[in-house]
N, C-alpha and C positions, 0 to 999 in steps of 0.2 A: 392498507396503510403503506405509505411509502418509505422507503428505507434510509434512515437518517444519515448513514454513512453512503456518501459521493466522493466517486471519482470519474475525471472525465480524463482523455489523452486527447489534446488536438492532433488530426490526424496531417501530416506533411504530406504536402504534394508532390514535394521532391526531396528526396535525401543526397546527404552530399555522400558522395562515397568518399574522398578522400580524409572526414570525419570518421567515418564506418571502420577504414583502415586505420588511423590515428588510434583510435579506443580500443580496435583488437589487439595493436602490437604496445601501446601503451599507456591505454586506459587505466591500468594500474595506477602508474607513477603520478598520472594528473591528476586521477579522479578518486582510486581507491585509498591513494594513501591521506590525502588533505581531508575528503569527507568521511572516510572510516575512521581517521583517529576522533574527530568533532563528533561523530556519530556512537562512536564507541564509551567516549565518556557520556554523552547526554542520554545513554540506555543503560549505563549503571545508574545513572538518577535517576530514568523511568522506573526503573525497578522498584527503587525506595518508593516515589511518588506513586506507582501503582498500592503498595501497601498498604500508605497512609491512605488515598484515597476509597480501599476496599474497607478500611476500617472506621472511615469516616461516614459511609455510604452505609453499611452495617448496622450503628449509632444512628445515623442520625437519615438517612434516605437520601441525603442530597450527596452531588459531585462538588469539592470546590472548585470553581471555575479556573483559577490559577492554575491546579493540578491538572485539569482538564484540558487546558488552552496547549497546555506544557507538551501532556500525552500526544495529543495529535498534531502538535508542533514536529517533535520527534519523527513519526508514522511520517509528515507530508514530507521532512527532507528526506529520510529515507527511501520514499514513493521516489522524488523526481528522483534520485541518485540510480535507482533501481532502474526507472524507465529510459533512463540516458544509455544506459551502461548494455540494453540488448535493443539501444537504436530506433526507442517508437517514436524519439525525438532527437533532434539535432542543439536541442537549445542545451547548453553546458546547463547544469544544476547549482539552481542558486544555494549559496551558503545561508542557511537561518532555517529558522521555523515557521516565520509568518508568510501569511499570502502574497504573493506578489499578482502585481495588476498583471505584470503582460506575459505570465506563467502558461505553460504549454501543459501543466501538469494542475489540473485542480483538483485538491482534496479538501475534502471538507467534512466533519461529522457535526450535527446537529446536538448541541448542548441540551441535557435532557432537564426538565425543572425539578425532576424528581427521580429516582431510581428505585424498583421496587428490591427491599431487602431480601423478602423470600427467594425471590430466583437470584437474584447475588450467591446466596447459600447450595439452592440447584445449581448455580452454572460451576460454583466451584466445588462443589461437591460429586455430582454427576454430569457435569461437561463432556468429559471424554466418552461419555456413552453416548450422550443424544448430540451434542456437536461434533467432534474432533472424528470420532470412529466414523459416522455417516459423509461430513464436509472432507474430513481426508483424504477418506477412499476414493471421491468425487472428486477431488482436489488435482490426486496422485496421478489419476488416469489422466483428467486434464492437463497435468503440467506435462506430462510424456507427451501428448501435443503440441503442447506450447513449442516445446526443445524441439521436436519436429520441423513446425510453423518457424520459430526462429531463424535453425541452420537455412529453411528454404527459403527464406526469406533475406536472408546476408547475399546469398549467390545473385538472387532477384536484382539488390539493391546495387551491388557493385558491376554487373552489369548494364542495369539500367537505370539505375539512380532513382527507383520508385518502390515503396515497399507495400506489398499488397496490400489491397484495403482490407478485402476478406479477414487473413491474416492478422492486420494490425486489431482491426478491431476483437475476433478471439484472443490478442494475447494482452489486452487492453480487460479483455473482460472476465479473465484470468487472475489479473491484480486488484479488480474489484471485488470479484469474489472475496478473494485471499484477505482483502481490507475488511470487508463484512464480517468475517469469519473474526479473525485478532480483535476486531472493535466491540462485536458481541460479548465478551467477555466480563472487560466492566465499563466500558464507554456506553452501551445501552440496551435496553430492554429487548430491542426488537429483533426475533431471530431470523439469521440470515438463510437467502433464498436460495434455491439449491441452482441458483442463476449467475452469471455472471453480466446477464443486461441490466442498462440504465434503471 
């Protein structure tokens, strides 16, 4: 079965360095403060809307789609802001939640028609054992990589304005993990692979 929660990074052929240095010395002031506060309020809504939707999924099996569209609305600005912000892309982050067509960053989780309530009750009951404890520890190693792969990858970029493929794609497949892992929760049934591939 294929994994309902996508993410893909398009990979650049060429990075600008002088973007790379723009975002290191003041990617804050552009990027942290305008999408962090937009991002900050609409994850105190997720919170709500996580609730109702856990309690509507509970009752009744289904996600509403509203609530749902909403969630992963949130996740994908988040996604690009994240992936701008350690340079797997050069495209600035679009403000909103919806898709855009010529998006360097595609997220996507697959609307479930039904959610089973049983493991609703498993995942938030015993999640931490069989998800968080095993995905973590796997997680934690891997992102010590990642930070690795990053820093080596800055030095790469700004001197040669290419950022490894190798590299890109492990820290690409890093954030897909990480996606899988938060979407499993109550976005859907399917649990995630201890993979960070397509």
């Amino acid at each position: 079965m294929s994994n309902p929660v996508k993410l893909s990074i398009e990979y650049p052929e060429q990075s600008s360095r002088g973007l790379l240095l723009l975002r290191l010395f003041f990617g804050f002031f552009y990027v942290i403060i305008p999408h962090g506060i937009c991002l900050m309020v609409l994850g105190l809504v997720a919170m709500f809307a996580m609730v109702i939707a856990w309690v509507t999924v509970l009752f009744t099996g289904k996600y509403p789609k509203g609530l749902f569209d909403f969630i992963v609305g949130v996740s994908r600005w988040s996604t690009r802001v994240g992936t701008y912000m350690v340079f797997l892309t050069d495209k600035y982050p679009a403000f909103g939640m919806s898709e855009k067509v010529d998006d360097t960053v595609k997220f996507n989780v697959e609307y479930p028609q039904s959610l089973s309530r049983g493991k609703l009750l498993v995942k938030t009951f015993f999640g931490i054992f069989y998800v968080m404890i095993p995905h973590g520890f796997c997680l934690y190693i891997r992102m010590l990589i990642t930070y690795i792969f990053l820093f080596i990858a800055f030095w790469v970029v700004l001197f040669t304005g290419q950022f490894p493929k190798g590299m890109h794609d492990f820290v690409v497949g890093t954030f897909r993990w990480q996606a899988r892992v938060n979407m499993y929760f109550i976005q859907t049934d399917v649990y995630p692979p201890f993979s960070g591939k397509e």
